[in-house]
C-alpha positions as CSV (number, residue, x, y, z in Angstrom):
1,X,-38.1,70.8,102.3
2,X,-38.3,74.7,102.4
3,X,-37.1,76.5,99.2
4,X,-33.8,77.4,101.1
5,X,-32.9,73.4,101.0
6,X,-32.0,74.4,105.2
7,X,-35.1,73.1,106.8
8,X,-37.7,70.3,107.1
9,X,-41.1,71.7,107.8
10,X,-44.3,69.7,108.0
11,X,-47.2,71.2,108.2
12,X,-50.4,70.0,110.0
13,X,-53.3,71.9,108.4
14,X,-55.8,70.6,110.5
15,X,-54.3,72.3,113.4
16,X,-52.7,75.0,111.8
17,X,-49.6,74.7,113.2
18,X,-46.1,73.5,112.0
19,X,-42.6,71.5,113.1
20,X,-39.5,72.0,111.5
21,X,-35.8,71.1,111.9
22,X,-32.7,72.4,110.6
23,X,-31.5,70.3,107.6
24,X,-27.5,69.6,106.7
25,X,-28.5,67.2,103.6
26,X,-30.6,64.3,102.3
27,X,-29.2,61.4,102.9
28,X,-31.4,59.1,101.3
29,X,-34.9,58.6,99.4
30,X,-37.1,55.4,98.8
31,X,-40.3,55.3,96.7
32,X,-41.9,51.6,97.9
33,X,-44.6,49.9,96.6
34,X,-46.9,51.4,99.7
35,X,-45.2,54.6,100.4
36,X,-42.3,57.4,99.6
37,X,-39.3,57.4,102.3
38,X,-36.5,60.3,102.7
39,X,-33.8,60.3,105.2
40,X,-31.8,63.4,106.2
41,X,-29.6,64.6,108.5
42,X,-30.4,67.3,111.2
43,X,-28.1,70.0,112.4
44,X,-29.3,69.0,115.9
45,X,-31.3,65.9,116.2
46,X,-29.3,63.6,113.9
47,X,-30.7,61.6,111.6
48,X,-34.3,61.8,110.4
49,X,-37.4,59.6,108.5
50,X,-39.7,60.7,106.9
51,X,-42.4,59.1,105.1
52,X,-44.9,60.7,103.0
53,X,-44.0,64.0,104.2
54,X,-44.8,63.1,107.8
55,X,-42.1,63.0,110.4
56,X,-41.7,59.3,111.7
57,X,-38.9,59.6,114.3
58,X,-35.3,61.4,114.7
59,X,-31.7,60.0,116.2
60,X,-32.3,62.4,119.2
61,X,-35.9,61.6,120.6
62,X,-37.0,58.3,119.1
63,X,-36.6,56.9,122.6
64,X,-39.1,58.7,124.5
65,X,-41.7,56.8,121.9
66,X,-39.9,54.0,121.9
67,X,-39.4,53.4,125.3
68,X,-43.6,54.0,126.4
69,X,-44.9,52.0,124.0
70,X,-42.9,48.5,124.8
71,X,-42.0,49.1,128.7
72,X,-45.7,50.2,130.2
73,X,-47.2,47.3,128.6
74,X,-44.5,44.4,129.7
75,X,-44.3,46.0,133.1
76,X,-48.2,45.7,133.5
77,X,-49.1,42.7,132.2
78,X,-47.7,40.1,134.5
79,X,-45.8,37.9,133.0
80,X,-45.3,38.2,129.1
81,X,-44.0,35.6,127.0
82,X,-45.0,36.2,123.5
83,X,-45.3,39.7,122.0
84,X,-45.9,40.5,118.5
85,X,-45.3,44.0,116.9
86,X,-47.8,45.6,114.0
87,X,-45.6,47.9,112.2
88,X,-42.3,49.0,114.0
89,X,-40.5,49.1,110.7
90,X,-37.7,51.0,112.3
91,X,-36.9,48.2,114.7
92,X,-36.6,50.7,117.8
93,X,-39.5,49.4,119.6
94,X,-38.6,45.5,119.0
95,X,-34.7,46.6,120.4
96,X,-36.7,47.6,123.7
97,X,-39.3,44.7,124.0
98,X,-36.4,42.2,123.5
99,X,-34.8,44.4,126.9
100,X,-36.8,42.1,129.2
101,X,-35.2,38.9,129.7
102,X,-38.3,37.1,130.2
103,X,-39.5,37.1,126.8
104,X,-39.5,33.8,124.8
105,X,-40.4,35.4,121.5
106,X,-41.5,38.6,119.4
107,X,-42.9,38.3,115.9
108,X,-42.7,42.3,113.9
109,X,-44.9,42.4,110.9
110,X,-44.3,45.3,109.2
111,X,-46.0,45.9,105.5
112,X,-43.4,48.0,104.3
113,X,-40.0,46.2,104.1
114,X,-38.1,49.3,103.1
115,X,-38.2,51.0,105.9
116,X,-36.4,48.3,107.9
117,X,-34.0,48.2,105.5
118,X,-33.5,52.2,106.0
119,X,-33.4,51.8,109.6
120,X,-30.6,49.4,109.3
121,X,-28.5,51.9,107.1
122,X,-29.2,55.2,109.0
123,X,-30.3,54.0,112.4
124,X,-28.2,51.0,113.2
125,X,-28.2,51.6,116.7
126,X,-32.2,50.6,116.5
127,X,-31.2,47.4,114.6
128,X,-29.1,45.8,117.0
129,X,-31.6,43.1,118.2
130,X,-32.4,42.5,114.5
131,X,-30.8,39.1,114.7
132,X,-31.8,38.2,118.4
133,X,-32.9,34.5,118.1
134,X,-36.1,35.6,119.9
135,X,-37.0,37.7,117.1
136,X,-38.6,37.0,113.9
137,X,-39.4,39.5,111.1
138,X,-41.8,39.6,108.5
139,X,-42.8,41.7,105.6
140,X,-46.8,41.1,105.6
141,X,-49.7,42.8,106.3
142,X,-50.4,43.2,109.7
143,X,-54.2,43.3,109.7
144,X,-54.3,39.7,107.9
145,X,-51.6,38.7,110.4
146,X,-54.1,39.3,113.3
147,X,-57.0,37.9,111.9
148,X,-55.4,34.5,111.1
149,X,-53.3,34.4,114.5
150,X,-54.3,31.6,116.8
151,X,-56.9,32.6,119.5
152,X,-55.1,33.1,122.8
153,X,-51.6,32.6,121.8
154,X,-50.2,35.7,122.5
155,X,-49.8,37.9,125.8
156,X,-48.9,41.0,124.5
157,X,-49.8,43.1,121.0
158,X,-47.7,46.6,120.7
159,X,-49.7,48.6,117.4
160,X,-46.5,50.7,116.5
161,X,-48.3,52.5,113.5
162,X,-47.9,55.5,111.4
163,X,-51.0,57.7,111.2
164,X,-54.5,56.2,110.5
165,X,-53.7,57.3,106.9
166,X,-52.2,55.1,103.5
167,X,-51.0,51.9,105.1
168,X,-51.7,52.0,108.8
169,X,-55.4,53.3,107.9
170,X,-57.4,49.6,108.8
171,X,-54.9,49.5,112.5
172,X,-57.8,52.2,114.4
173,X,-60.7,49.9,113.8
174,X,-63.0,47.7,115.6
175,X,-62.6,44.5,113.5
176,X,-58.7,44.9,113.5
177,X,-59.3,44.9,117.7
178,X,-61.7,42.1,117.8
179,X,-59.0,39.9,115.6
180,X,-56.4,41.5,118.6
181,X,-59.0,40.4,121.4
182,X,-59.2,37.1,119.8
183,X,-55.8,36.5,119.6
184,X,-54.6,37.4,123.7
185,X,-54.9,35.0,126.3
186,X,-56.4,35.4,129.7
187,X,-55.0,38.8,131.2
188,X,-53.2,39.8,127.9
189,X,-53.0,43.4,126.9
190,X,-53.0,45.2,123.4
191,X,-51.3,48.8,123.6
192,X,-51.1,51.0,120.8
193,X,-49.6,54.5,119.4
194,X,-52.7,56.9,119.8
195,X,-52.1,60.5,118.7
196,X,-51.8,63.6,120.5
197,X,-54.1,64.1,123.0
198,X,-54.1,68.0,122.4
199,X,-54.8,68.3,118.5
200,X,-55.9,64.6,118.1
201,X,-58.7,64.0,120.4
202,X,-61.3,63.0,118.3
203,X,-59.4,60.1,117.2
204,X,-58.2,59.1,120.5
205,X,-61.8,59.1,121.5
206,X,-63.0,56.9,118.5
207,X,-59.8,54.6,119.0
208,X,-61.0,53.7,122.6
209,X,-64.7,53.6,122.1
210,X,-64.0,50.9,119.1
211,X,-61.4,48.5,121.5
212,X,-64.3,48.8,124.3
213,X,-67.0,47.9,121.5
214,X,-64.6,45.4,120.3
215,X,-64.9,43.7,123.8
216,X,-61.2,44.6,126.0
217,X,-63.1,45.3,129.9
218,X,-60.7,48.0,130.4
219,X,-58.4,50.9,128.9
220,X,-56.2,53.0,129.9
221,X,-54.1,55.8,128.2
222,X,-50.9,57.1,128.7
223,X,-49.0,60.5,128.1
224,X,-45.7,61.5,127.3
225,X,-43.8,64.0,125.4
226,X,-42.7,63.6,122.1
227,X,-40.9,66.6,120.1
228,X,-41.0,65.7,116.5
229,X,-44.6,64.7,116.8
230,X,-47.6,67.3,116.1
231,X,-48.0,69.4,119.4
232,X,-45.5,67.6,120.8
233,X,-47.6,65.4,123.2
234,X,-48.6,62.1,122.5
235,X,-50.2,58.9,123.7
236,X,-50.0,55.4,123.9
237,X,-53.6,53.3,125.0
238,X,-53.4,50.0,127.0
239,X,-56.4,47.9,126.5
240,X,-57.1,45.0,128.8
241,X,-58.3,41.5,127.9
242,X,-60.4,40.5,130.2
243,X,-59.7,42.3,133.7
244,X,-59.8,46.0,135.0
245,X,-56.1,48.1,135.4
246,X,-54.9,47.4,138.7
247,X,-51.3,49.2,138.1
248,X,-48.2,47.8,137.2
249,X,-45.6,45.9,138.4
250,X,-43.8,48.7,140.8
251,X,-40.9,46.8,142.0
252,X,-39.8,44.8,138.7
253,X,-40.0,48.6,136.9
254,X,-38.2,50.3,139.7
255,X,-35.5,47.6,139.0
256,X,-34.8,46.9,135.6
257,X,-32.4,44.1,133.8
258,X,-31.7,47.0,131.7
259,X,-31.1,50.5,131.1
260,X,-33.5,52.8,129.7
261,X,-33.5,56.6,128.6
262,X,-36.8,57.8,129.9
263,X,-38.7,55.4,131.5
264,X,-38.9,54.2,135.0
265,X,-41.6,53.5,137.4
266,X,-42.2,57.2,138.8
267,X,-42.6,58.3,134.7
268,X,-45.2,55.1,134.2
269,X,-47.4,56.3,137.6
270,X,-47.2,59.7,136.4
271,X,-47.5,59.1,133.0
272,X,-50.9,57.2,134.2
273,X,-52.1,60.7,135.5
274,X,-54.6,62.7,132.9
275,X,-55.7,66.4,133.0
276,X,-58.8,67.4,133.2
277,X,-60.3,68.3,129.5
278,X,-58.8,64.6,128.9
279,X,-60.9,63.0,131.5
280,X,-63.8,64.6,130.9
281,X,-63.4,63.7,126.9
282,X,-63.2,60.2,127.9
283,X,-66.4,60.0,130.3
């Protein structure tokens, strides 16, 4: 908080640049066993986390994120069943996996059980398919939840992580994607939150090297903006079990069981699209 008590700035160094957003008050503040949480509220984008001084999501934009990291995934994989969630504290991302009707069950293993119960105080409207009875949530550690989960019981693994820093620091590594590889059945697909694409490259690069070295035949990486989020430009990377991208499922995306914000089939196939200094980084 600037010395004002009027605005929220964070501050990426390594960039040298800076995001900020007009503050009314703070609403709320949590020191956990893994991490220190503050809620406030906006003058124009309502509600906002923050944890460790990093900006996790606001009222007004969450579902851009939200939306491209469950909806890609279940509409290219052909026919998910069973999903599990690393992270996703805030619950958003398991309110838009448990969209598709199709889906028998999705297990969220989040480390940090106060920031679910945050969500459910100052973003209820994230929290509303808490109590689906396709939905099961536990307070563990995510990385130990992979490496003990049965090989090829699950179709779909969504890596909704903070930063590769404090608790979501052992989620960008090759033995964390071997235990996801392990895990997947035939044709099942592991897609995770991958950094900005503009300030973040490095990582992005590493990420994808380590799930190829880890043994997924394909990737594939997708862009989309994202306001409160360094440069304002981020990614999410599918990664492929055992078979090459061959698109999505056009037709079930172009008509949904369900409303969505952002998404739709023309934003996946263009979202799929990647500018030049990106492709060259990845070759």
């Amino acid at each position: 908080m600037s010395g004002d008590n009027k605005w929220f700035t964070e501050i990426f160094a390594a960039s040298g640049s800076a995001f900020g957003l007009a503050i009314s008050k703070k609403l709320d503040e949590v020191q956990s066993p893994f991490q220190h949480i503050e809620m406030f509220e906006t003058t124009h984008f309502g509600n906002l986390m923050v944890i460790d001084g990093v900006i996790m999501l606001s009222s007004r934009d969450n579902f851009l994120y939200h939306e491209m990291l469950s909806h890609p995934v279940l509409f290219t994989h052909p026919n998910p069943k069973q999903v599990v969630i690393i992270g996703g504290g805030d619950c958003g991302t398991l309110r838009e996996v448990l969209k598709h009707p199709d889906i028998e069950q999705v297990t969220q293993i989040d480390i940090d059980e106060q920031v679910t119960r945050m969500a459910e105080k100052y973003f209820p409207e994230l929290c509303e398919s808490n109590n689906d009875p396709r939905a099961t949530l536990k307070f563990a550690d995510g990385i130990a939840y992979m490496r003990d989960a049965a090989p090829g019981s699950l179709d779909v693994v969504i890596v909704d992580s903070t930063d590769p820093i404090g608790p979501g620091e052992g989620l960008f590594n090759r033995a964390f994607y071997e235990s996801c590889l392990k895990a997947l059945r035939p044709g099942g697909i592991l897609v995770q939150q991958s950094e900005s694409p503009l300030i973040h490259m490095p990582l992005l690069k590493a990420m994808r090297d380590a799930m190829s070295e880890a043994g997924f035949a394909d990737l594939q990486s997708l862009l989309f903006p994202q306001m409160v989020y360094p440069s304002g430009w981020w990614t999410c990377t599918l990664a492929r079990k055992d078979a090459k991208f061959d698109g999505f499922r056009v037709e079930a995306a172009q008509n949904p069981a369900f409303e969505t914000q952002y998404y739709n089939a023309e934003v996946h196939q263009a979202a799929m699209a990647l500018p030049n200094f990106v492709k060259k980084a990845f070759s």
